[in-house]
N, C-alpha and C positions, 0 to 999 in steps of 0.2 A: 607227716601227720601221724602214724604210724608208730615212729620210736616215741614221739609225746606223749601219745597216750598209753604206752608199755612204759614209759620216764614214771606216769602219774599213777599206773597201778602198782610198780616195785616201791614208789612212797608210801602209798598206801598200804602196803602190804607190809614194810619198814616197821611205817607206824603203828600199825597191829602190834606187830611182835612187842613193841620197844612197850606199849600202855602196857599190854598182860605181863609182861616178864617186869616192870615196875609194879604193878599191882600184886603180882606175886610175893615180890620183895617184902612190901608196905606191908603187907596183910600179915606175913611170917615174923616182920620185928614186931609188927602191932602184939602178934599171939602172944610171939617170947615174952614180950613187954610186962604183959598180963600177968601169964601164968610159969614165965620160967624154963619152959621148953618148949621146943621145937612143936609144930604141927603131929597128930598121929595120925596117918593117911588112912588105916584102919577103922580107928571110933570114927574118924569123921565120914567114912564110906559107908558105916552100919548106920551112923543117923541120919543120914540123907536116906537109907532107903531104896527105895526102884528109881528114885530120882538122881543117884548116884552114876546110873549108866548115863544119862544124859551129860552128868560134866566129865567124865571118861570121854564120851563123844568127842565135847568141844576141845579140849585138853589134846585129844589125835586130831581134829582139823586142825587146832595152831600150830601144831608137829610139822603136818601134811604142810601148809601154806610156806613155814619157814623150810620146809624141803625144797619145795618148789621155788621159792625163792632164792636159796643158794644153790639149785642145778640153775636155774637162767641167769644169775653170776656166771655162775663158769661155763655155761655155754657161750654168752657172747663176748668175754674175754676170750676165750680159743677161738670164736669169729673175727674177731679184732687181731689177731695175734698170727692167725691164718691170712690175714687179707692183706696185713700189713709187710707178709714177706714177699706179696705177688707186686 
């Protein structure tokens, strides 16, 4: 019951990364599309404002989650990997 429901959180958490890091994509060809170059992380942090620290926030929790996602890859492969030579 246990590894199911760690099964359904590492999907979920999968699936996080995989929506933002496509939406990142979409958004960045959409911009080129427009205007021809790349995002400037600058302007777009001056126009957002004090509102600016909040997607700084979210932008370090995705970091933080797909961190934590790949230490608990490699932790339970070196449990599996460990267990497998006893």
């Amino acid at each position: 019951m246990i590894a199911r429901n760690r099964n359904k959180f590492n999907m979920l958490g999968w699936g996080a990364v995989i929506i933002w890091f496509s939406a990142n994509i979409l958004s960045q060809a959409a911009f080129i599309g427009t205007h021809g170059v790349p995002y400037d992380a600058t302007t777009i942090l001056t126009a957002l404002g004090s509102w600016s620290w909040v997607i700084i926030a979210i932008e370090l929790s995705v970091w933080a989650i797909v961190g934590v996602i790949i230490m608990q890859k490699i932790r339970s492969a070196r449990v599996k990997k460990y267990a497998s030579t006893f």
